[in-house]
C-alpha positions as CSV (number, residue, x, y, z in Angstrom):
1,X,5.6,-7.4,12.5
2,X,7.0,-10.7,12.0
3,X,9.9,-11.4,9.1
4,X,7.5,-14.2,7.8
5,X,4.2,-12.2,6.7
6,X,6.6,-8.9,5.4
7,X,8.6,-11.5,3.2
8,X,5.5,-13.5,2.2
9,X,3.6,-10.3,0.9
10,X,6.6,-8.9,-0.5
11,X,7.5,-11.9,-2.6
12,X,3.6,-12.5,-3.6
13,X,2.5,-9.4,-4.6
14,X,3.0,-7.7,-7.7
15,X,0.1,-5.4,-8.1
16,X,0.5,-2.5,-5.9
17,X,-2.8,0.6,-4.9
18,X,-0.7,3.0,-3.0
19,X,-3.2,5.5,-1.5
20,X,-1.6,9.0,-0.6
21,X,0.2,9.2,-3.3
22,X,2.1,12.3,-3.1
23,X,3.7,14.6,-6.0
24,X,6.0,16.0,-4.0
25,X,9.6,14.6,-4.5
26,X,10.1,15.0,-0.6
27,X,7.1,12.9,0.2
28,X,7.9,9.6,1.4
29,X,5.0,8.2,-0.5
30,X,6.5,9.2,-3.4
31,X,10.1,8.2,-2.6
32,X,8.2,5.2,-1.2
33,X,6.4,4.5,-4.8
34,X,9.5,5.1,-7.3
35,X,11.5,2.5,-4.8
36,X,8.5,-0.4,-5.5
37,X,8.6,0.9,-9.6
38,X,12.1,-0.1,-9.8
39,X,11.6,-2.9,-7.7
40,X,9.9,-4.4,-10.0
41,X,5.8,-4.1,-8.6
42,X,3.0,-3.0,-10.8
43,X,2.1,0.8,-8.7
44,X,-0.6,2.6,-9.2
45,X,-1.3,5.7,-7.2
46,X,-4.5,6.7,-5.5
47,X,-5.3,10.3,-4.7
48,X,-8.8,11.9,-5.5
49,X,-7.1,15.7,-5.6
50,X,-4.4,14.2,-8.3
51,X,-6.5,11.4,-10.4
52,X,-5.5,12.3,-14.2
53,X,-1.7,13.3,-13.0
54,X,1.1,11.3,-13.4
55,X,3.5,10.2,-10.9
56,X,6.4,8.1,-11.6
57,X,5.2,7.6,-14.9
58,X,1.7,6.5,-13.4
59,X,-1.7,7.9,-14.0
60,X,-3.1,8.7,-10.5
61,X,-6.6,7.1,-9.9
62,X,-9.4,8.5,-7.5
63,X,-10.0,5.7,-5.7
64,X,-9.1,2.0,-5.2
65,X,-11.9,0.4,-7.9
66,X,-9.9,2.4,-10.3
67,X,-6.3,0.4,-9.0
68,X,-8.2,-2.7,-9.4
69,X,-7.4,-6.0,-9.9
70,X,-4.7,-5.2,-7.0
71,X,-3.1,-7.6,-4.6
72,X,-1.6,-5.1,-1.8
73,X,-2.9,-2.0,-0.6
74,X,-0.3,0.4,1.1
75,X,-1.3,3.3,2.9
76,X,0.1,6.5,3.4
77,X,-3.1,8.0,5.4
78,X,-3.1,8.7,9.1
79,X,-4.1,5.6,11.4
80,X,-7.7,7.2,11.8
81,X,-7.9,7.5,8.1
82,X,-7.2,3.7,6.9
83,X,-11.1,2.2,7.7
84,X,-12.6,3.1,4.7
85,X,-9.7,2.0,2.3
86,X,-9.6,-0.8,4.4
87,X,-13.3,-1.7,3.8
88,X,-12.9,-0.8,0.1
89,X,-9.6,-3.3,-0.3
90,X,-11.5,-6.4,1.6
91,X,-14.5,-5.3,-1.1
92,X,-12.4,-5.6,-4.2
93,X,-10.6,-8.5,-2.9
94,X,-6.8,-7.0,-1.8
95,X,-4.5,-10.0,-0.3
96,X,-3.1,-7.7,2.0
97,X,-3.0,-4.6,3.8
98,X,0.3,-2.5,4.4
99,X,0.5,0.5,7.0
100,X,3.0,2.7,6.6
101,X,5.8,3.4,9.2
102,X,4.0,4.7,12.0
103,X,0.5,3.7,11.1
104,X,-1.3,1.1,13.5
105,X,-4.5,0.7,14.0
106,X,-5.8,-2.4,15.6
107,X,-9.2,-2.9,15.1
108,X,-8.6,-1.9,11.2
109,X,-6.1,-4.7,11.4
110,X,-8.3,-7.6,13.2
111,X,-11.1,-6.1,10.9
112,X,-8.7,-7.2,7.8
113,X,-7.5,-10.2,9.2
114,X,-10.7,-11.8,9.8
115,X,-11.5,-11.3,5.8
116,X,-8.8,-13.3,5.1
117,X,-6.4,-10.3,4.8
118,X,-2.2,-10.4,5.7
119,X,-1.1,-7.0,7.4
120,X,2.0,-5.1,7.8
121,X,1.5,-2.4,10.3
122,X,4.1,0.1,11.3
123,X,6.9,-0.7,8.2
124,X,8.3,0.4,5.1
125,X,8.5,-1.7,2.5
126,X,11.4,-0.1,1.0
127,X,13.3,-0.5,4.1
128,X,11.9,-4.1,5.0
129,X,12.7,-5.6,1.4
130,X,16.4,-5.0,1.2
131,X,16.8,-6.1,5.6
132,X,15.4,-9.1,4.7
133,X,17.4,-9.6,1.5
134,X,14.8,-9.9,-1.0
């Protein structure tokens, strides 16, 4: 991923739908999610089996029409996994699309990009926002 579109969404976005949100202190989607609460971003987590809980202090949504109005959609779901969230995020209008570290998935990506979508494949924001110094 280049510097350039990791720092762009990172200093543009504020509203956050991080689906596979996890309850689980050892989760990294949890870990992940407390990181961007401090940070400063707006979070809201996304998990049907936990919608109602809290995490972090946030009510956990169903789906990503519930996160709505959101700017960045991070996902913690495996890379066969992320076409329908995709799909849903180009639907409500998302600005970008972030896949978690080890999550690519090519033709999701081009799918995104050609609705006008920035992506970050293959990253964690909370390791990518204090490397670049933000």
């Amino acid at each position: 991923m280049k510097d350039e579109t990791m720092r762009h969404v990172l200093t543009t976005t504020r509203r956050i739908a991080l689906v596979g949100a996890s309850d689980r202190p050892n989760r990294a989607s949890h870990e992940v999610m407390g990181y961007l609460l401090r940070k400063g971003y707006d979070v809201t987590p996304v998990n049907p089996v936990l919608a109602g809980r809290e995490i972090w202090g946030r009510t956990v949504v169903a789906s990503l029409a519930e996160a709505a109005p959101l700017e960045m959609v991070e996902l913690f779901r495996r890379a066969e996994e992320v076409g329908a969230p995709v799909d849903e995020a180009i639907a409500l209008g998302a600005r970008s699309i972030w896949m978690q570290l080890g999550i690519v998935n090519e033709a999701v990506a081009a799918k995104a990009r050609r609705a006008g979508l920035e992506v970050v494949m293959d990253a964690c924001p909370a390791i990518e926002i204090p490397r670049l110094g933000l």
